[in-house]
MARBALO-605182 format. One line per 8 residues: for each residue x, y, z of C-alpha. Coordinates in steps of 0.001 Angstrom, whole numbers. Each point is the difference from the previous one (the first is absolute). Layout:
<rs>
X,Y,Z  ...
</rs>
This chain:
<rs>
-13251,-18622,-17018  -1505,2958,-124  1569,4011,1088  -3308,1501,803  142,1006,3812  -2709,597,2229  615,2684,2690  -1961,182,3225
-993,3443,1922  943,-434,3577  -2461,2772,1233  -3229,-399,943  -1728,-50,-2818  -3040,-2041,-737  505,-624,-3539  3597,103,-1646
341,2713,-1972  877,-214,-3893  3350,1564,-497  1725,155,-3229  4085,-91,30  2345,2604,-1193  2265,-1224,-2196  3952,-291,1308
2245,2702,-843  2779,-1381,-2669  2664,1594,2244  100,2133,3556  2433,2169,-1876  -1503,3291,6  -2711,-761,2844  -500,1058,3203
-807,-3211,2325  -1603,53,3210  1095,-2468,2826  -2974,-723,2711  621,-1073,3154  -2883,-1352,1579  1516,70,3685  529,-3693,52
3377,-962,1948  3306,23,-1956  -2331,1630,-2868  2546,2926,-88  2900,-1798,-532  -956,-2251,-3061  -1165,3352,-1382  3189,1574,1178
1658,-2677,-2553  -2154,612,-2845  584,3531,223  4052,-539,93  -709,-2396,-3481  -2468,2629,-1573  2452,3166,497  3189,-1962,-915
-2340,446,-3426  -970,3045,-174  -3064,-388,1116  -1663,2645,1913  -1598,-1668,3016  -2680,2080,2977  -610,-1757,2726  -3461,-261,2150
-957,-2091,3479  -3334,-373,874  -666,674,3563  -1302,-3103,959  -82,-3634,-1756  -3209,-730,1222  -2223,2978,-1847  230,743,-3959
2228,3018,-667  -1117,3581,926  -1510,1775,-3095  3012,2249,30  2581,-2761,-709  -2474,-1232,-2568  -276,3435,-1994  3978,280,651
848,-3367,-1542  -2476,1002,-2698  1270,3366,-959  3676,-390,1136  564,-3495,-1859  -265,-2140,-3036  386,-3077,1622  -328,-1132,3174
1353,-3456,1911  -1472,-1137,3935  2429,-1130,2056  -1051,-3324,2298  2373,-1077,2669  -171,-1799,3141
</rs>
């Protein structure tokens, strides 16, 4: 069995694109981790949950909702997440 993963773009693109992965954090403690909401029903309450779990911790948590579920984030969540965060989870509910 093997742990190599393929992961698939879901935009339009018409050749996938070659991304390398970041390597996972040894701990959240320290980090700031973003929680996504892409606007999907009931989205906001499993993040709601991970949030309680994550600053039970310690963990400092900001929290950002993409207008719509339909269109990638606006480039102002994106540069948020990416200046405001070290990590960041997507929250997928329906």
């Amino acid at each position: 069995m093997t742990t190599d993963s393929i992961l698939l773009d879901p935009t339009a693109e018409t050749e996938a694109a070659v991304r390398a992965r970041l390597p996972r954090p040894a701990s959240l403690d320290g980090l700031t981790v973003g929680l996504l909401d892409i606007s999907k029903p009931r989205g906001d309450v499993f993040l709601d949950q991970v949030e309680k779990r994550m600053t039970e911790r310690g963990i400092a948590v900001r929290r950002y909702r993409k207008p719509t579920v339909i269109r990638p984030a606006p480039v102002e969540i994106q540069q948020a997440v990416a200046t405001e965060c070290d990590i960041m989870f997507e929250g997928l509910a329906d």
